[in-house]
C-alpha positions in Angstrom: -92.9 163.6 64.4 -93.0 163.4 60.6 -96.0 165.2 60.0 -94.5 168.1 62.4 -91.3 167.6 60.2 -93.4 168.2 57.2 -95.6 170.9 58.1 -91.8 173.0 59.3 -90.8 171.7 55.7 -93.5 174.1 54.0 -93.2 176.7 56.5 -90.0 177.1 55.6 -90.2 176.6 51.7 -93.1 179.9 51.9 -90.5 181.8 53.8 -87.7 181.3 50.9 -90.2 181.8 47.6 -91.7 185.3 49.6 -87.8 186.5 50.2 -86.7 184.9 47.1 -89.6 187.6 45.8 -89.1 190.2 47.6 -85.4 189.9 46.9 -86.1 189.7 42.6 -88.6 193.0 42.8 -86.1 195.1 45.3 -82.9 194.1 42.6 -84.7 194.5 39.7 -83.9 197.7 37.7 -86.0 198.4 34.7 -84.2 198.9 31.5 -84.4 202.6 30.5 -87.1 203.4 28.0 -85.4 204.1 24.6 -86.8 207.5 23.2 -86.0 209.1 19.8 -83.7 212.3 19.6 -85.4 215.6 19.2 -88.6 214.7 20.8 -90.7 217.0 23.4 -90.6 213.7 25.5 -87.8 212.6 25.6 -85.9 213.5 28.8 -82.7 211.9 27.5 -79.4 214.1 25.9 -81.0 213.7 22.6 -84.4 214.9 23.5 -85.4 218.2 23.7 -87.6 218.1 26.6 -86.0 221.3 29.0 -86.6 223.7 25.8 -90.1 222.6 25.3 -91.1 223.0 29.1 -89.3 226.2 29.9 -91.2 227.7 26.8 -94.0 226.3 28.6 -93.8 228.5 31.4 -93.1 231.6 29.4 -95.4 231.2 25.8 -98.5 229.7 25.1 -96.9 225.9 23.4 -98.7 222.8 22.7 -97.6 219.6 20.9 -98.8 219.0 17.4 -98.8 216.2 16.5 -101.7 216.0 13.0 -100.9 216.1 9.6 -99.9 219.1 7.8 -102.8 219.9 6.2 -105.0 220.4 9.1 -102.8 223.1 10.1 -105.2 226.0 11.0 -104.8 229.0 7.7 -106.6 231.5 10.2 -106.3 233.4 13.9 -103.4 234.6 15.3 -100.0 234.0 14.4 -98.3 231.1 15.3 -94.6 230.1 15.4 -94.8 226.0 14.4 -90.9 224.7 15.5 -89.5 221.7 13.4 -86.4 219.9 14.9 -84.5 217.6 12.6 -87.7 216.1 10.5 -87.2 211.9 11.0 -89.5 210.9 8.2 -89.5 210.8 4.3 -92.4 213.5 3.9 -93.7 214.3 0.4 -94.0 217.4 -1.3 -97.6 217.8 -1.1 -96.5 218.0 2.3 -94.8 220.1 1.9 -96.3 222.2 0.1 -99.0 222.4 3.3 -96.2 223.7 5.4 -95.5 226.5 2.7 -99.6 227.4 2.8 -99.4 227.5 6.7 -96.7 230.2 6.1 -98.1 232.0 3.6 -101.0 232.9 5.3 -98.9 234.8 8.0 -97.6 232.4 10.6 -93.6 231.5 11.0 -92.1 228.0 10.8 -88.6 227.8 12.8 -86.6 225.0 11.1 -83.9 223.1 12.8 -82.1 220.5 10.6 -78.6 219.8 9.9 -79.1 219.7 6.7 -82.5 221.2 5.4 -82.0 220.7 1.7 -85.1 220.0 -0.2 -87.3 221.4 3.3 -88.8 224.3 2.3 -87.2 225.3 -0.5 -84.0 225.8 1.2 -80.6 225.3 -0.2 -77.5 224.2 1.2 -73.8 223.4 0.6 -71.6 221.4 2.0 -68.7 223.5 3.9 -64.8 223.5 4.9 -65.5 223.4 8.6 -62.2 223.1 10.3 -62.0 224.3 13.8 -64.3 226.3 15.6 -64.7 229.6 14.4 -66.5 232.7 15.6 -70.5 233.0 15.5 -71.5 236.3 14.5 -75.5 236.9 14.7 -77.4 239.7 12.7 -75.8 242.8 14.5 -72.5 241.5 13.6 -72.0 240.5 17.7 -69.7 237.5 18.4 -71.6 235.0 20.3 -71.0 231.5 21.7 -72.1 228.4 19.7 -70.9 225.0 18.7 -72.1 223.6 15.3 -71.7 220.3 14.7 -73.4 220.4 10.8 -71.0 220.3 8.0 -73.6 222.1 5.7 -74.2 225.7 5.3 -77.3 227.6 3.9 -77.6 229.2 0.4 -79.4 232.3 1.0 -81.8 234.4 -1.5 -81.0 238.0 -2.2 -83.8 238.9 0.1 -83.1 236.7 2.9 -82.2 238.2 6.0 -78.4 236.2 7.7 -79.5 236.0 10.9 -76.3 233.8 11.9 -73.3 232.9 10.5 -69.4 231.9 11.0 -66.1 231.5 8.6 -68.0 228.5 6.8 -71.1 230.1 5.5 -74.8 231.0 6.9 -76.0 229.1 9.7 -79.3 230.7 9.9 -81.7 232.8 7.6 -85.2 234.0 8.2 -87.1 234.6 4.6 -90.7 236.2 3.5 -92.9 233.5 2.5 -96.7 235.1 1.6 -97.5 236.9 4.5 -95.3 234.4 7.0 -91.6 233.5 6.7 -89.7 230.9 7.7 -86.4 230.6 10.0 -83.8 227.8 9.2 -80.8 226.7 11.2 -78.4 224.4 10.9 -78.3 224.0 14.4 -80.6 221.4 15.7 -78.3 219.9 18.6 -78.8 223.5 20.4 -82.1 222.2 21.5 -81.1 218.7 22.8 -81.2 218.6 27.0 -77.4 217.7 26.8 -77.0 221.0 25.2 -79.2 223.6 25.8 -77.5 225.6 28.7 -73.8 225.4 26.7 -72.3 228.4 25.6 -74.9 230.8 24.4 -77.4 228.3 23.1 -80.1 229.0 24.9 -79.9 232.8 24.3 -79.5 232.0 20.8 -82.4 229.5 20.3 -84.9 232.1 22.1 -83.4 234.8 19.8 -84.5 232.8 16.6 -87.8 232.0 18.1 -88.8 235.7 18.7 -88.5 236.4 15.5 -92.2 235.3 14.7 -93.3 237.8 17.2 -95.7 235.9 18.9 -96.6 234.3 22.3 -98.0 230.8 20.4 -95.6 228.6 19.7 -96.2 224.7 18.7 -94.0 221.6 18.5 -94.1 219.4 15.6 -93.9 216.0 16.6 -95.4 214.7 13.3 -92.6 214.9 11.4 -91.1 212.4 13.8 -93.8 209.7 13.3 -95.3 210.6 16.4 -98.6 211.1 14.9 -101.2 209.4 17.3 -104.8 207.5 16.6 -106.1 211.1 18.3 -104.9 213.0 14.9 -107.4 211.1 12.5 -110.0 211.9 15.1 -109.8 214.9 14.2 -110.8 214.5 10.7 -114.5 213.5 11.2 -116.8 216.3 12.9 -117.4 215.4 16.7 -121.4 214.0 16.1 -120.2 211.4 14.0 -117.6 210.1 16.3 -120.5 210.2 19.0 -122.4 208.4 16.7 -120.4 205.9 15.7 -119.4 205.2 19.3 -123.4 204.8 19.9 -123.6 202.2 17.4 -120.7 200.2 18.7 -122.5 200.3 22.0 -125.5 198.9 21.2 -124.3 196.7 18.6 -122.3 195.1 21.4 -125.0 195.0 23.9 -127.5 193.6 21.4 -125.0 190.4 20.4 -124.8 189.8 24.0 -128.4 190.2 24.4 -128.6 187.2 22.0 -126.1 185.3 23.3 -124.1 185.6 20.6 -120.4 183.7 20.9 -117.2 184.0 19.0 -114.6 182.2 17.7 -114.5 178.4 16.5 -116.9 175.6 18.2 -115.0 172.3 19.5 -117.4 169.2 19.4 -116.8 166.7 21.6 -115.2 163.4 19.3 -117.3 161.1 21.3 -120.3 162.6 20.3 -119.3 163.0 16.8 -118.6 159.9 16.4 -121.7 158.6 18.2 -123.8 160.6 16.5 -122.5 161.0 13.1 -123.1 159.0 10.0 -119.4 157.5 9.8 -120.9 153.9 10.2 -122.9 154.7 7.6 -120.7 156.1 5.0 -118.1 153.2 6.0 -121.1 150.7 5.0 -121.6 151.9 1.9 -118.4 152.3 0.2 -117.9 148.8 1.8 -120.7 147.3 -0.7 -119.7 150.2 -3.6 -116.2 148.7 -4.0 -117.5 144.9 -3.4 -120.0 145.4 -6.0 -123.0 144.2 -3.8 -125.5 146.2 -5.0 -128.6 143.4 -5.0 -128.0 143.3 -1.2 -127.7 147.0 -1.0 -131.0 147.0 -2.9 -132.8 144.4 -1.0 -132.0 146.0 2.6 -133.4 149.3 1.1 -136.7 147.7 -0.3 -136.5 145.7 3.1 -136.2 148.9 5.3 -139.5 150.6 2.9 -141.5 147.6 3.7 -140.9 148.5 7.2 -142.1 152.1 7.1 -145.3 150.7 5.4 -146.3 149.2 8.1 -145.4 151.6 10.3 -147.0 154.2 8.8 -149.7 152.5 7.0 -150.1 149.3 9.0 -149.4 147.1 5.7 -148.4 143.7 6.7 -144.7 143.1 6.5 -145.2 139.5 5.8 -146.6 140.3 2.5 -144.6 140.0 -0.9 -144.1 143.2 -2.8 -146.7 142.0 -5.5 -149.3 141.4 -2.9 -149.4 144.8 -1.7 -151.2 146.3 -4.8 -154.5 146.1 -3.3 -153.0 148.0 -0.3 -151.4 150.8 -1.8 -154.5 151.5 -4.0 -156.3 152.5 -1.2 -153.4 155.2 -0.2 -152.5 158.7 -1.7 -149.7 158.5 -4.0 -148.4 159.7 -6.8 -148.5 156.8 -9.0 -151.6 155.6 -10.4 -152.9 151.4 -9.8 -151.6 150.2 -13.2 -148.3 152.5 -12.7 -148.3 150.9 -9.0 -148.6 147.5 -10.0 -145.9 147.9 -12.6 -143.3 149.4 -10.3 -144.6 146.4 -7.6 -143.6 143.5 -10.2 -140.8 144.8 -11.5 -139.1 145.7 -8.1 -140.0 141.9 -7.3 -138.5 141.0 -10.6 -135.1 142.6 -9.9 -134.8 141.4 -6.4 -135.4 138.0 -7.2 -132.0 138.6 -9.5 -128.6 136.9 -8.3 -127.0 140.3 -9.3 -128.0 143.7 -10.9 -126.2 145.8 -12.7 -125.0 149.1 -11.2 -127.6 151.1 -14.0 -130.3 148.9 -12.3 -129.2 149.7 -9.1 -129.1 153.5 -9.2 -132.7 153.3 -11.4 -134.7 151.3 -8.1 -132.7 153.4 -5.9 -134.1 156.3 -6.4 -137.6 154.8 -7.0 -137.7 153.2 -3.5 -136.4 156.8 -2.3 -139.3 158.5 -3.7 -141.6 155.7 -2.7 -140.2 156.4 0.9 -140.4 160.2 0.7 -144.4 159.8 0.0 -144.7 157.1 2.6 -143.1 159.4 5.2 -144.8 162.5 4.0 
């Protein structure tokens, strides 16, 4: 009975976590994905979406979205539309947009206040209520402007609109282009396109570059993408550099090659490292013990002679003279038979200095290094 009881326990704990899920993903509502105003994306009021895809249908429009100086100088005309610029551009920028239009293609401007862009001008203006719109033919015509700034026109610009408050939009020679300003950029959001006589209005100012090819600046709203600096570097190099990624990646794993750090075990560090060692000999370092220290060295060489050489251990350091003659080292038999007594001179000691120590230290290590040679 209590292992039925249990097993109906899970059954009915699965039941409540797969309803408990199924409840969670049916509830949940996404938040909305935030989009900035005046983008070809953006599908909310502020975006201007419904302009860019009913243009679609009737023009030949793309997005751009590279820097200004890749802007093509040659073909056909173009009409390049810029909604309310979001970033801080420079005036070599700028000046990029003013070669573009110089050599015959039209930049439609949309800002609410363009001053500094393009060598426009504006003012601000006494905008009380709303006043009549009249376009270039002097017709009345249905608008809402929101701006509080008005445009300065040249003597040779053309007013293309305007109301009580001043010019709302100009079209000016620039080379063999010109460029269109408004005011006016919230006659392009979604939320207002089909108000009034926007929409009229908006297609009015884009005919003006008399062309079917129309593009969408998005750069000027950071929406410049890795794709744009593609664009910089001729097509065979990209190939090429994504060949040599390739293979550089196939010949690392080819040799097995890891990344990132390397965690040892701390029971085999500790097995196999020399901590024991180095705790040794700062033991006999601060105690000062440096005959024993000397003696277990010139005891642990003796050793390795007769390993090596099959000299007898028993033997006293001056009795091994007539040994190590017969053996290749560097020393000569009188040098030998000096180093012999001595090093049975200073073992014999109580103590040794530390000079001593360090001096038959290392001739014991060199000794050593020829024995194991």
């Amino acid at each position: 009975m209590k292992l039925q009881f249990k097993g109906n326990t899970w059954i009915w704990l699965i039941v409540l976590i797969i309803l408990f899920s199924i409840f969670s993903y049916v509830s949940f509502t996404p938040k909305p994905e935030p989009y900035p105003s005046y983008v070809t994306e953006s599908p909310s009021p502020t975006g201007i979406k419904a302009i860019y895809t009913y243009l679609k249908k009737e023009m030949d429009v793309s997005i751009w979205a590279k820097t200004p100086d890749l802007l093509p100088k040659s073909g056909g005309k173009q009409v390049l539309i810029m909604v309310e610029p979001s970033i801080q551009m420079k005036d070599e920028e700028w000046q990029k947009y003013i070669a573009y239009m110089e050599a015959g293609h039209t930049i439609l401007l949309f800002a609410d206040n363009p001053n500094g862009m393009l060598d426009i001008k504006t003012k601000s203006a006494n905008v009380g209520k709303a006043s009549e719109i009249y376009d270039k033919n002097h017709q009345v015509v249905k608008g809402r402007v929101d701006s509080q700034y008005r445009l300065i026109p040249d003597i040779q610009d053309q007013i293309l609109l305007s109301d009580s408050a001043g010019v709302i939009a100009l079209k000016r020679s620039v080379g063999k282009g010109q460029l269109v300003s408004a005011v006016t950029p919230e006659w392009l959001t979604n939320g207002n396109i089909l108000k009034d006589d926007h929409l009229p209005l908006v297609l009015q100012l884009i005919k003006e570059g008399k062309t079917k090819t129309c593009l969408f600046d998005e750069y000027i709203h950071g929406q410049q993408s890795a794709s744009a600096l593609v664009y910089v570097y001729p097509k065979w190099f990209l190939l090429f550099i994504l060949q040599g990624i390739l293979l550089a990646i196939l010949w690392l794993w080819s040799k097995g090659k890891r990344f990132g750090p390397i965690y040892i075990p701390r029971e085999e560090s500790v097995r196999f490292s020399d901590e024991g060692i180095q705790a040794i000999a700062a033991w006999y370092t601060r105690g000062r013990r440096y005959h024993d220290s000397l003696s277990i060295q010139a005891d642990y060489v003796k050793m390795r002679l007769h390993e090596r050489m099959s000299i007898p251990y028993s033997r006293q350091w001056t009795e091994l003279a007539d040994y190590l003659k017969q053996k290749q080292f560097q020393m000569t038999t009188d040098e030998m038979k000096r180093f012999l007594n001595g090093l049975a001179a200073i073992l014999n000691k109580e103590k040794i200095t530390k000079q001593e120590y360090l001096v038959w230290s290392r001739k014991l290590e060199q000794l050593l290094k020829e024995v194991e040679a």
